[in-house]
C-alpha positions as CSV (number, residue, x, y, z in Angstrom):
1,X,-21.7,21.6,22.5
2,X,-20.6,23.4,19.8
3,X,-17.1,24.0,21.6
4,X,-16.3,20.1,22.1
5,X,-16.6,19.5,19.1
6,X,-13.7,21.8,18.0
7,X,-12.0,20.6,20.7
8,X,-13.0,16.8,19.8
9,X,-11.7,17.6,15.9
10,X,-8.3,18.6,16.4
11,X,-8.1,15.6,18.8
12,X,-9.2,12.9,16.7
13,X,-6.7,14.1,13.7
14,X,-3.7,14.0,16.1
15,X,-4.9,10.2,16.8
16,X,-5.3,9.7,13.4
17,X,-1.8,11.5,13.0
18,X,0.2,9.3,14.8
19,X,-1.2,6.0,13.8
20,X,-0.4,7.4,10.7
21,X,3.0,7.8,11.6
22,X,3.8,4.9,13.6
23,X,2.5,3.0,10.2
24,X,5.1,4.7,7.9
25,X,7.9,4.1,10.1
26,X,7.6,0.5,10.5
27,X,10.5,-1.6,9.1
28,X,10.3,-2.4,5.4
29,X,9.9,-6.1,4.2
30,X,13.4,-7.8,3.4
31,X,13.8,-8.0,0.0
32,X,15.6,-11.0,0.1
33,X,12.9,-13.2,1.6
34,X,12.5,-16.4,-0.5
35,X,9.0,-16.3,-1.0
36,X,8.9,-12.3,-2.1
37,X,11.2,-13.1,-4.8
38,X,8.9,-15.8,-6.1
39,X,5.8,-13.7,-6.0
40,X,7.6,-10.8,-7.8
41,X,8.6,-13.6,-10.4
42,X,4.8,-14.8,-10.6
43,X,3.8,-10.1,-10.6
44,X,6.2,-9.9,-13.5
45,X,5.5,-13.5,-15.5
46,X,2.0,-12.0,-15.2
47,X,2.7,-8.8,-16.6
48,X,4.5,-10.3,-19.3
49,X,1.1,-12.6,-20.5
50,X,-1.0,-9.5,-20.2
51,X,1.4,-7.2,-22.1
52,X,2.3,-9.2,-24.9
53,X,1.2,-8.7,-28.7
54,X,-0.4,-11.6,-29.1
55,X,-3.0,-11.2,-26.2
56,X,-4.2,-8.2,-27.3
57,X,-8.1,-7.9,-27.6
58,X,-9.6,-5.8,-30.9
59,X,-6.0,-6.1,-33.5
């Protein structure tokens, strides 16, 4: 028993390995989609609330 599961280990990290892998390699989202440049406006608009002077908690 003790020998499958050294067998099994090795095994189940190649699996996990290449779904790894083929997640990596998958195309990138196009930059230029519409609606991603709108919710990086809304990311950074947020940012900008949460960062400025006058919001800050304790001053």
């Amino acid at each position: 028993m003790a020998a499958l599961a050294w067998l099994i280990i090795p095994a189940v990290a190649a699996i996990l390995a290449s779904i790894w892998a083929i997640w990596a390699a998958r195309p990138p989202r196009a930059a230029t989609d519409p609606s991603s440049l709108a919710e990086h406006e809304r990311f950074r608009a947020a940012m900008e609330r949460s960062t400025s002077p006058d919001n800050r908690s304790g001053r």
